[in-house]
N, C-alpha and C positions, 0 to 999 in steps of 0.2 A: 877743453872743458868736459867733453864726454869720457873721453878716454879717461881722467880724472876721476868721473863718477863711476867710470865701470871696474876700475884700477878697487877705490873703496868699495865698493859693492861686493865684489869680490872677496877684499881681503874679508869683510864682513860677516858674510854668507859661509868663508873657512872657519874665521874663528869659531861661528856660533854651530857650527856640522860637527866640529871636533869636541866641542864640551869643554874645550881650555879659557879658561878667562884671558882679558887683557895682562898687558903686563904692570899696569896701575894697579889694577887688584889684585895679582900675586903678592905686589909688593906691600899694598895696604896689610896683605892675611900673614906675611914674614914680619912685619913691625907688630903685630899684636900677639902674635902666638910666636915668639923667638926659640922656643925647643920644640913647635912641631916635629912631627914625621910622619913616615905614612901616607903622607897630602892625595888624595885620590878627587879628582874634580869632576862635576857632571854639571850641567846644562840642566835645567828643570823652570817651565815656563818662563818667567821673565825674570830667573835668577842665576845667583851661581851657586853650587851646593859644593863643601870641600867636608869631605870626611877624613878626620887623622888624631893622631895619639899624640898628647901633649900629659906629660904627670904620670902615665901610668894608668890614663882612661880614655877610651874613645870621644870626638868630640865631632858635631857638625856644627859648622857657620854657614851662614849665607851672606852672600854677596850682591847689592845692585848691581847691574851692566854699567854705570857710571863707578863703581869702585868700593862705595859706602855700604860698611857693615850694615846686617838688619835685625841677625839674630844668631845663639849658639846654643846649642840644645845639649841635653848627656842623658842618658837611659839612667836610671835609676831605680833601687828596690824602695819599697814601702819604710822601711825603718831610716832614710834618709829625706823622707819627706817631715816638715814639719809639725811637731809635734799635735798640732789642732786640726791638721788633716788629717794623719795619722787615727786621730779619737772619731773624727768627722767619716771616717771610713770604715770602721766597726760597722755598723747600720746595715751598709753596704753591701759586707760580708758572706753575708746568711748563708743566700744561694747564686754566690758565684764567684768565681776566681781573678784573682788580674792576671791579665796576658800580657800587658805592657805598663811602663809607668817612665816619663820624662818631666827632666825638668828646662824651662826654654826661657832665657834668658833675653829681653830686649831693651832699648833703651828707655824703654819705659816703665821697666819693670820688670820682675819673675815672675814667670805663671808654672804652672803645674797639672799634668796632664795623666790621666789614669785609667787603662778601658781594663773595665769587668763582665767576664760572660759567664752564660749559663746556656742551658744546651738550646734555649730559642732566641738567643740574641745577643751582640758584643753593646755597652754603652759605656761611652767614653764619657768622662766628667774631666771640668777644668776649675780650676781655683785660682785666682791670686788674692786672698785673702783666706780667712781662716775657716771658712766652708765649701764644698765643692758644688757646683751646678753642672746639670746635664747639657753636653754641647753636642753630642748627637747620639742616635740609638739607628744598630743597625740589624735588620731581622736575618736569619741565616737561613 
């Protein structure tokens, strides 16, 4: 029984050192995304993050340690964001620029994520609906 536990413990402790998922959730990320490439895997708190090229666009999922998808995000410019965010972001504009914009895909929904700066601060705003709200502000 010990040996047992030290046998798993072990294999545990490799899998989760190396950043490689089970083989349950390779296979869950091959049945969903069938023309991946690319697949590059990493470890990140209590998840699995797989970055790869599916279409002709970058893509990240994540993964639970049990196997089950949780989300897939894609970088994105402003003119593929919806059009009422799009107008909701004029406002915005004035004085300062976007440095990043994703769109993140979960089972309950798309949200969309957008950080604008200016030379005293990055603030990221998030939306899943047809205006954006501030989800954090960070001072530089």
């Amino acid at each position: 029984m010990i040996a047992l536990f030290a046998v798993t413990l072990l294999l545990t402790s490799t899998t989760f050192a190396n950043g490689e998922p089970s083989l349950e959730i390779k296979k869950e990320f091959s049945q969903m995304f069938t023309k991946a490439s690319e697949a590059n895997w990493q470890e990140e708190s209590t998840f699995y993050k797989v970055t790869f090229l599916e279409g002709g666009q970058y893509l990240t999922a994540y993964y639970n340690p049990s196997g089950a998808f949780e989300s897939l995000s894609r970088n994105i410019n402003t003119g593929m964001l919806p059009l009422a965010l799009q107008k909701d972001l004029q406002g915005k504009l004035q004085h300062a620029w976007v440095s990043e914009s994703f769109e993140l895909y979960r089972r309950n929904g798309t949200e969309y994520y957008i950080t604008l700066e200016n030379a005293n601060e990055k603030t990221i705003y998030r939306s899943n609906g047809a205006n954006w709200s501030t989800y954090k502000r960070i001072q530089k």
